[in-house]
Structure formats: C-alpha cells, structure tokens
N, C-alpha and C positions, 0 to 999 in steps of 0.2 A: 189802686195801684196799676190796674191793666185798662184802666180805661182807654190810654194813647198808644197800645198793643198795636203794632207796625206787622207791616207783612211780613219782611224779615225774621223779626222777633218770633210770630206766630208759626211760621214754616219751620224754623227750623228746631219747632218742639212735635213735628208730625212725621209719625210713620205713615206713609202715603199709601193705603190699604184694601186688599180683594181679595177677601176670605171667600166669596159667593159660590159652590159649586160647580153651579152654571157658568162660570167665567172662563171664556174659550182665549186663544193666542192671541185671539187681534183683541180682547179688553186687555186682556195682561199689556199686549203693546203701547197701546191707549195710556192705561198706567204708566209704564217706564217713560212714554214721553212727555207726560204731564211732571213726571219727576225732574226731569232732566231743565226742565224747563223751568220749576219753581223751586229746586233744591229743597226737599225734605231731609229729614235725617234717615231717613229708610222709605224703601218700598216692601211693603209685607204681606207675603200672599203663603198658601200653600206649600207645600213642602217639592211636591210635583212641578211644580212652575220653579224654582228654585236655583237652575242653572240659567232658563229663560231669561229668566229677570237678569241674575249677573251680567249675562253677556251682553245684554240691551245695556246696559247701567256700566260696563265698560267704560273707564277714562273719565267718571263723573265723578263727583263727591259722594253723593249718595248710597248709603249703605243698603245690603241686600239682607232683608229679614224674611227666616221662615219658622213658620210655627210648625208645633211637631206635638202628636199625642190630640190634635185637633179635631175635633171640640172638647170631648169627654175626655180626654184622659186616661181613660180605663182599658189601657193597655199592659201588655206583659212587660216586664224591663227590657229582654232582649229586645221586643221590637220596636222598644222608645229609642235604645242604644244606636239600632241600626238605622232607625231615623234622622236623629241628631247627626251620627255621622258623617250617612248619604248627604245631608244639607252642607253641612260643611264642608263636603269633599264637592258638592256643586258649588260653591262658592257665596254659600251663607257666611255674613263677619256678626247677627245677630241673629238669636232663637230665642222662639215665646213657646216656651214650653206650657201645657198645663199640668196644673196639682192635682189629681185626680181625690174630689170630694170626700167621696166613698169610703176610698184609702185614708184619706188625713182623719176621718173620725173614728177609723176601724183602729187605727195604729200609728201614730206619727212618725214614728221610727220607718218603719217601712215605708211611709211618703215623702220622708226625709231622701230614702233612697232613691227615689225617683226624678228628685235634683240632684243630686250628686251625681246621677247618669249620667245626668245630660252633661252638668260639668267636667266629668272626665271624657265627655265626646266630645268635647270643643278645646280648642287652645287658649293661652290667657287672654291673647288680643282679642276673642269673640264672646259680645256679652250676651251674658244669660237674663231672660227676661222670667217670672214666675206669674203665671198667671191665676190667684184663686178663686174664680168666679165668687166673687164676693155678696154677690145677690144669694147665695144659698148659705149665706154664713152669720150667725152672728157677731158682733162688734166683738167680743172676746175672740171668738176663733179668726176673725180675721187678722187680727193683733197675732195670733200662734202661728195662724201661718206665714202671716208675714216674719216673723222672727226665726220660724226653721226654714224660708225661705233664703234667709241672710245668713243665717247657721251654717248652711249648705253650700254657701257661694254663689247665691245669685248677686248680678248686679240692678237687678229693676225685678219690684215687684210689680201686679199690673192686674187691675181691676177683675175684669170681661173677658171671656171668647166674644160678645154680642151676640153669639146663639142660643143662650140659655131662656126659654121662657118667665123667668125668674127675673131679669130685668139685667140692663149692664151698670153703668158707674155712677155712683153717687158721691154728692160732694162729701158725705158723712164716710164714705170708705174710704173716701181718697186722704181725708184726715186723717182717720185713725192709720191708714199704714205711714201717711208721713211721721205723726208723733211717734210711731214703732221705730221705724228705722233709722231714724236721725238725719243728718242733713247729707251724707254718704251716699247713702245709697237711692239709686232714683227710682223712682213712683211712675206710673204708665196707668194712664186713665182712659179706656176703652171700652165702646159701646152705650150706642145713643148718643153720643156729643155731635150735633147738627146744626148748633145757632152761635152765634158769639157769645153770646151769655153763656151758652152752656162752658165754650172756653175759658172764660173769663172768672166764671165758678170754679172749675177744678185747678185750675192755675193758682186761683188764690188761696186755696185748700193745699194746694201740696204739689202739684201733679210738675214733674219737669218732663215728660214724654204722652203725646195724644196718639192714640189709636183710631186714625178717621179714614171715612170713603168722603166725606163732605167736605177736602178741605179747599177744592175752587170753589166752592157755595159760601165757604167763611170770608175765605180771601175776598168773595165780590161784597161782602156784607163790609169788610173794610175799606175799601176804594170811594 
C-alpha cells in the first residue's frame, strides 16, 4: 500500500525531532529550519527549548511539540502539572507526555492520573500524546495502557521515549495499540525508525504519526 509513499505523504506524518541533551540553540535552530522548509506536523524537542521552537516556527504550519515527564516519567503530579503548563504557556499546541511504568504496574488508577494532569494542563485545541514505552511492556499491558490512555483523553498514544535501553517501536506494538484504539484515535510510532522500510512497516501496522530525527535521510531514500 506504501510502496508509492511521496514526500508529502511521508512528512506530513513526522514530528521533526531532538530529544538529544546535548542539543544546543544553534541544533534546535538547525531543526526549525529544516521544518519550515519541509513542513512536518511538528517539531518536538524538550520542554526547555519550547518557546525557542514556537518563535522560530512563527507564521508556519508546523506545530510546536513538547514532551514533558521526559524520559522516565517518574515524577511527582505537581511537577508533571507545572510542566505541561509552562509548555503550553510557551507555546506548545502538542504534548508527549510519558506513562510512567512503575506507576501503571503499581496502580492504574493512580497512572490514569497522570494523564488527566496533563489533560487538564492543556486546552481542547492541544493534543495530548501518551507515551508507554512499550518495549518494557507486554502485549496485554500495552493493550491497558493504551485504553486508560484513551480513558483519560489522550488524543495519540505513542510507542518510545527512544531512551529506553529496552528498545523503541515495533511493528507488533504499533498493531496492537491500533487494534486497541480504533480508528479515532492516533498511534505515534517512535524510536529507531531510520530506513524507509522501517516507515513503511509501522504505517502499514497502524501508525498515523512518526517520531523521527531521520527524517531528511528518509526523504533522500525517496528521491
């Protein structure tokens, strides 16, 4: 089905993305102009970077993504709260929040809360993305969490931070949260996608959102 995948098509299922620590204002800049230039559906970086981004990304199509609770998760609510916020008051219109593991095995209830933060930190027009590192999950739990995920009012669940040594997105996760979620809600397939194939795989699995750094390396594999 994706074999005639056009550049267009391809970009505009990518958050154009620099999670990196190391990534100083002139990569971030680097970033927003690679965006501006190839229209993704976001540029997604840190929380810290967050107004950076918007204001490069002023006057463009491209939406400004920040994640929040990054990498782990394993923070306290208030300062998921104040995170979520602060981004959206710098002018995040999406957040990739993560599920923190730990909590979703300990208590769902209480990890359930941990999207609903984020959701009542943002307004309706900003989507929420859920991330449950699905490499530390089995095929049940990730089916659980993807459905207290949409319980909660996310609008995308989404594989990978990419930081887990545990691995990021497989086509076998990115199916089961699509057969989870129905055709509503979108799937965000992040971490380790580097080749056309690898695109070409989670697309046909499910995925209507890529979380890549690779994606002028894909785009040259299409030309």
């Amino acid at each position: 089905m994706f074999n005639n995948l056009t550049k267009e098509a391809f970009v505009a299922l990518v958050d154009h993305t620099l999670l990196k620590p190391e990534a100083t204002r002139s990569h971030i800049e680097t970033l927003c102009a690679e965006a501006i230039e190839l229209q993704p559906a976001s540029v997604c970086v840190n929380s810290y970077w967050t107004a950076t981004v918007s204001g490069l990304l002023a006057g463009s199509k491209v939406d400004t993504c920040s994640v929040v609770g990054f990498p782990l998760g394993a923070v306290n609510l208030a300062a998921l709260q104040a995170e979520t916020t602060g981004a959206v008051t710098a002018g995040a219109n999406e957040i990739d929040m993560v599920l923190p593991v730990g909590v979703f095995r300990s208590d769902q209830a209480e990890a359930g809360a941990y999207i609903t933060t984020c959701r009542t930190a943002t307004d309706d027009d900003t989507v929420l993305k859920v991330i449950l590192e699905t490499a530390l999950l089995s095929a049940g739990e990730i089916a659980e969490a993807s459905r207290l995920a949409v319980d909660a009012g996310a609008d995308f669940v989404k594989t990978s931070t990419g930081f887990n040594p545990a691995g990021g997105a497989t086509v076998e996760a990115v199916r089961i949260m699509r057969e989870t979620v129905g055709p509503d809600i979108g799937v965000k397939a992040s971490g380790g996608i580097r080749t056309l194939d690898d695109v070409r795989a989670m697309v046909e699995a499910g995925a209507s959102r890529l979380g890549m750094s690779a994606t002028t390396a894909i785009i040259n594999q299409l030309s």
